[in-house]
C-alpha positions in Angstrom: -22.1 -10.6 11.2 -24.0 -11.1 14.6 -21.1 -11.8 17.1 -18.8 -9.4 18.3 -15.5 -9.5 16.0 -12.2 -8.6 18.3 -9.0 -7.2 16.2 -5.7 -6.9 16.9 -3.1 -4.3 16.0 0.2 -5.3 16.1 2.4 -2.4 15.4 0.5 0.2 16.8 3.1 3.0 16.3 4.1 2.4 13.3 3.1 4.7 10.3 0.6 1.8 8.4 -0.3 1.0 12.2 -1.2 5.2 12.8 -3.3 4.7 9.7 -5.5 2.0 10.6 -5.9 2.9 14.2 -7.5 6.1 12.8 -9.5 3.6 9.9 -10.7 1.4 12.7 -12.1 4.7 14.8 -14.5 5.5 12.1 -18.1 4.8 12.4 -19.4 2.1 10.5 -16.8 -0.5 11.6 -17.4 -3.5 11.6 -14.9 -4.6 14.4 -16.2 -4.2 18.1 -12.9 -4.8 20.0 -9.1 -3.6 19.0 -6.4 -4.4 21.2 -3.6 -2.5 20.5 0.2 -3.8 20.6 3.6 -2.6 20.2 7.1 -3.6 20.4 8.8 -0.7 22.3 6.2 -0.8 25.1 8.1 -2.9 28.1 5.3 -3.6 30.5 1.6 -3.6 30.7 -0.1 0.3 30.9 3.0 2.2 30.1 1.9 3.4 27.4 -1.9 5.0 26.0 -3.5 6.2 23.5 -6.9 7.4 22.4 -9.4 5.2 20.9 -13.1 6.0 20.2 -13.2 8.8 22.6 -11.8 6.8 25.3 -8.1 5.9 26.6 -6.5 2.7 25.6 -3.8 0.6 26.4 -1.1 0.0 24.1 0.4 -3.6 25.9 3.6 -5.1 25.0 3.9 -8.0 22.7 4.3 -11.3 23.8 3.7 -14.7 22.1 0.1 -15.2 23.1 -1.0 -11.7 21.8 -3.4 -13.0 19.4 -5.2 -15.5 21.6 -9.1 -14.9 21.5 -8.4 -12.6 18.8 -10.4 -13.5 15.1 -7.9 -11.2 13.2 -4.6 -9.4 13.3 -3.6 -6.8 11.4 0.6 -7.3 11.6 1.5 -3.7 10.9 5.2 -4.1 13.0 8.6 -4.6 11.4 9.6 -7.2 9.3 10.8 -9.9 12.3 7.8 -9.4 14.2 5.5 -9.8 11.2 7.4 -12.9 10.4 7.2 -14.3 13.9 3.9 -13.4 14.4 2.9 -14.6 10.8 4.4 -18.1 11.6 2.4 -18.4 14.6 -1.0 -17.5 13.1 0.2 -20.5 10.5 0.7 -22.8 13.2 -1.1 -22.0 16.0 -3.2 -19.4 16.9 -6.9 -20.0 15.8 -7.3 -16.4 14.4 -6.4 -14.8 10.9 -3.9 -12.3 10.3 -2.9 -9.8 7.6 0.7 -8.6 6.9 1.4 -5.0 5.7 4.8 -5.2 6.0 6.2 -7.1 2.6 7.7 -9.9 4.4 5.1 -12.8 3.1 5.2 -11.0 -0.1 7.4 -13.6 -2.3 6.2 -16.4 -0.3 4.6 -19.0 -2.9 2.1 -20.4 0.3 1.1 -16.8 1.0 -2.0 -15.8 -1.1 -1.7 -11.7 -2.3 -4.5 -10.1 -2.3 -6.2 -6.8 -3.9 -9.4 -6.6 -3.1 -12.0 -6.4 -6.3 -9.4 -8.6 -8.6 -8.4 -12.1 -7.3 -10.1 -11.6 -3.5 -12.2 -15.0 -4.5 -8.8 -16.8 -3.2 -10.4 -16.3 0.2 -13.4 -18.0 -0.1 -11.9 -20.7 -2.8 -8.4 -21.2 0.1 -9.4 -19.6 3.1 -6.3 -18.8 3.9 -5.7 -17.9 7.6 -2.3 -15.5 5.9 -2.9 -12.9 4.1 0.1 -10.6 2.4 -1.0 -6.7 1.5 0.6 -6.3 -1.9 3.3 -3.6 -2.6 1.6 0.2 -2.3 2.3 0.4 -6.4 1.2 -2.8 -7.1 -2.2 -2.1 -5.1 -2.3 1.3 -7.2 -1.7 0.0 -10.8 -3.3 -3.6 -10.4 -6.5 -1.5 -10.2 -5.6 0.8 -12.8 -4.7 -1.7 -15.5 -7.6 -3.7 -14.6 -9.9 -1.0 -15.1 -8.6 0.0 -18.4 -8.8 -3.9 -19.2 -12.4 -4.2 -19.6 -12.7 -1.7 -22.5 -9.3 -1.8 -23.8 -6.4 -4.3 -25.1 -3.4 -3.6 -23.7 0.2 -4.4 -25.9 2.3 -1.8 -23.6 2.4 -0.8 -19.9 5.1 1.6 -18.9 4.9 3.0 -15.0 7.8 5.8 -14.5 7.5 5.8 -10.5 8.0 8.2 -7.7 8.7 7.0 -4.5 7.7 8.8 -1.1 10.4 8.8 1.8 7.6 7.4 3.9 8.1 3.8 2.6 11.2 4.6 4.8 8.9 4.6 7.9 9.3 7.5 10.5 13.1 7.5 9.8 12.8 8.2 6.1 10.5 11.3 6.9 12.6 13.2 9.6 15.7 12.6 7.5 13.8 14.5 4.7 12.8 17.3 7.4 16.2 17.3 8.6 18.4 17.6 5.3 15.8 20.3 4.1 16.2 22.6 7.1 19.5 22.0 7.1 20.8 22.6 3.6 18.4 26.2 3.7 20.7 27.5 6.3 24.2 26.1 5.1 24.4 23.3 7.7 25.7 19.7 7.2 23.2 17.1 7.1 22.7 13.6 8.2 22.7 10.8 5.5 21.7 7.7 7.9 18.5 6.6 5.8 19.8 7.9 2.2 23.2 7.0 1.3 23.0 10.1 -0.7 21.4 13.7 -0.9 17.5 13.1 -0.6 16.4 16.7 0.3 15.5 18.7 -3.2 17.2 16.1 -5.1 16.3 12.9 -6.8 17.7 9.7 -6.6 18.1 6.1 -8.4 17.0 3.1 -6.2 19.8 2.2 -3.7 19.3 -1.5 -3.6 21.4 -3.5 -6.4 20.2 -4.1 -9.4 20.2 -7.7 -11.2 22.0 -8.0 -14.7 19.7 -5.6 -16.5 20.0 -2.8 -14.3 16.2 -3.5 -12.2 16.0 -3.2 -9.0 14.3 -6.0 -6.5 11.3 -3.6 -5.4 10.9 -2.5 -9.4 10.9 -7.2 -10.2 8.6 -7.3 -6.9 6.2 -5.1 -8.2 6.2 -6.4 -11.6 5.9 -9.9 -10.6 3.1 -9.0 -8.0 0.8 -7.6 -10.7 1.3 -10.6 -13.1 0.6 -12.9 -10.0 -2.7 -10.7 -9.0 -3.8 -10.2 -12.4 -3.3 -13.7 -13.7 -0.9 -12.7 -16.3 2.3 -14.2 -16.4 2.6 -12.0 -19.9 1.7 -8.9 -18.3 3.4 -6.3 -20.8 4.7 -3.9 -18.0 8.4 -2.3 -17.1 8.6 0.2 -14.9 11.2 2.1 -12.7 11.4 3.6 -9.4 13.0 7.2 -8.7 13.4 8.7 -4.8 11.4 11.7 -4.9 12.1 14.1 -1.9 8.7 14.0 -0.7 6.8 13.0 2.6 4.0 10.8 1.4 2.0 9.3 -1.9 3.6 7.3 -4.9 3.1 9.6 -8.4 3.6 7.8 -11.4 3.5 8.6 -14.6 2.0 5.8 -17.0 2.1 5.2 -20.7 -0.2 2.5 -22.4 -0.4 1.5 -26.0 -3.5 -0.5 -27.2 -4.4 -1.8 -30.6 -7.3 0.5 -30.3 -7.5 4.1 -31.3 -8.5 5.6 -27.7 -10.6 8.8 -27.1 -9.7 11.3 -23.6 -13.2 11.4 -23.1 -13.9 7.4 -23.5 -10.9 7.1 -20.8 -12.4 9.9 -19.0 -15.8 8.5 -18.4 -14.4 4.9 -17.5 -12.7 6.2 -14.5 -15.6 8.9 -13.5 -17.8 5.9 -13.3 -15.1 4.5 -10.5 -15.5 5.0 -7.1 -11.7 3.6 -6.7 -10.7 6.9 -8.5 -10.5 10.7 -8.3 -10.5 12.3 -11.6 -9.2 16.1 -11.2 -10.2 17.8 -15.0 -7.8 20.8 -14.1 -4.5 18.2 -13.3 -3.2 20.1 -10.5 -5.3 18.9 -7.9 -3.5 15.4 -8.6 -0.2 16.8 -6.5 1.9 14.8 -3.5 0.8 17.6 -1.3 -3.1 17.3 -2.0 -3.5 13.5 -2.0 -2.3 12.6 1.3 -4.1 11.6 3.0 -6.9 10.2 0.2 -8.5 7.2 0.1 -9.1 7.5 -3.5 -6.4 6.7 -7.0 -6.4 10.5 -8.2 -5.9 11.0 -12.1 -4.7 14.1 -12.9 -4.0 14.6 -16.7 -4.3 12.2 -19.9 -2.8 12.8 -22.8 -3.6 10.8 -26.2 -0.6 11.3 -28.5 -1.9 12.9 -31.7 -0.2 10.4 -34.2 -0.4 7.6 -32.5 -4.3 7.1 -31.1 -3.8 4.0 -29.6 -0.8 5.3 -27.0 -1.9 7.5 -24.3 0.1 8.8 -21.0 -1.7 9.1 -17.7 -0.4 10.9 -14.4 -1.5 8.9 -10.9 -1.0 9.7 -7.4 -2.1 7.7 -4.5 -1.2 7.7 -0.7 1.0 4.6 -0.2 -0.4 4.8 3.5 -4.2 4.7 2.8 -5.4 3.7 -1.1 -2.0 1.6 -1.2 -2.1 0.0 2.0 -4.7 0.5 4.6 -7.7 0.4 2.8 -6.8 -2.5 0.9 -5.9 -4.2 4.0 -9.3 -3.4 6.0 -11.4 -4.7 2.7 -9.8 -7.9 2.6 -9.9 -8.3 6.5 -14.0 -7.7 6.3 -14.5 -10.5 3.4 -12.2 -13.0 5.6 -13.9 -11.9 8.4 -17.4 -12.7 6.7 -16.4 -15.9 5.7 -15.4 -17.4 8.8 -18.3 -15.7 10.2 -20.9 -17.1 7.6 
């Protein structure tokens, strides 16, 4: 790609939009120009930042942002991602991808995880894209990496959930119940209806009639619509874990294949998607942030049953389950439009 390729960030401040300022300050980018945007900036130069050694201008939104802009990355709330989203639909001659799960059940709205159904971009060229749930992202490449050696009858995915999928709010209420309950203070409950500090807790949304939550259906249903299984064999659940950042899950497969720790081991060695840590407790919260990579951090083959095997993941939810998946599939739309 010859021409000069300008971006916009929409979002700036948030925590995906921290991320992929930092991504898009890397050498080797592909993207020339980013303009930066932000809804709690109220007039032009108020606010700045640092960008590829230089300072930058964070400008306040307004509706022709995106003009003369060939993609958007819409990293902002949920109203702002819709409004913006709507626009790039109707009228602005760029492409944009949303980060923030608001296109996410929209039928019109291709998902995309880049390496598994990304050829929806040249076969649609859709000028929306929606940046699949951080768990989806995680297992979708998971399962389909275990797919092309193994059959899979059952897919279990016991989930931990960071308190950053809370945004900036989520994290400080963590900091602040913590510090809090160590010296015998009350503590704010704004973000959690309940004790989040050194506790765990059951998803607060409400459940349908079998006791799943809508984020636990979402993810499910975003994983059989990425993967092209309808019959995808997976349940899983999501627990509040009172920690900052990356999703840990704990995953249990059964095959109608005997399976050997060091076949397994080999198939994701041979990955550049995923980390595998032979000790285990490299595969921590506290050492993934931060990652680009799926980290794998113990398998265990149960001894009378060869075919069922449990796995331990971790992945940052801001970078391997968001951001990089985001910039991957920006490039290939990029190059199409380009081509």
């Amino acid at each position: 790609m010859k021409q000069k390729i300008r971006v916009a960030l929409v979002g700036t401040d948030s925590l995906q939009g921290k991320e992929l300022k930092t991504a898009l300050d890397r050498p080797g980018t592909i993207f020339s120009s980013v303009d930066f945007f932000d809804t709690d900036v109220d007039e032009e130069y108020s606010k700045l930042t640092q960008f590829r050694g230089e300072p930058a201008v964070i400008h306040p939104l307004a509706s022709g942002s995106l003009l003369g802009a060939n993609l958007a990355f819409l990293a902002s709330g949920a109203d702002v991602n819709r409004n913006f989203g709507v626009n790039v639909l109707k009228k602005q001659n760029c492409r944009a991808i949303d980060l923030s799960g608001v296109f996410n059940q929209d039928p019109e709205i291709p998902l995309i995880v880049n390496g598994i159904n990304d050829d929806i971009l040249a076969q649609k060229r859709p000028r929306l894209v929606a940046n699949p749930h951080p768990v989806t992202i995680m297992l979708s490449h998971f399962y389909h990496t275990l797919l092309k050696s193994f059959n899979i009858k059952k897919f279990i995915g016991f989930v931990l959930q960071p308190v950053s999928v809370f945004g900036e709010e989520g994290i400080h209420e963590l900091a602040e119940q913590s510090v809090a309950l160590l010296n015998g203070r009350a503590f704010p409950r704004k973000v959690f209806k309940e004790q989040v500090a050194f506790n765990l807790l059951f998803n607060e949304e409400q459940p349908d009639s079998n006791g799943f939550s809508p984020v636990e259906l979402q993810i499910i249903n975003e994983m059989r619509n990425i993967l092209d299984r309808p019959d995808l064999p997976l349940c899983l659940s999501v627990v509040q874990a009172p920690v900052f950042h990356t999703y840990s899950v704990m995953v249990h497969l059964e095959t109608d294949q005997d399976i050997e720790k060091k076949g397994i081991e080999k198939i994701f060695k041979s990955s550049a998607l995923f980390k595998w840590n032979p000790s285990g407790w490299a595969a921590t919260p506290a050492s993934v942030a931060g990652k680009n990579e799926i980290h794998i951090g113990r398998i265990k083959i149960e001894q009378k049953r060869p075919g069922c095997v449990w796995m331990w993941l971790v992945a940052d939810n801001l970078t391997s389950g968001s951001v990089v998946n985001a910039l991957e599939v920006a490039e290939k739309m990029l190059a199409l439009e380009m081509d």
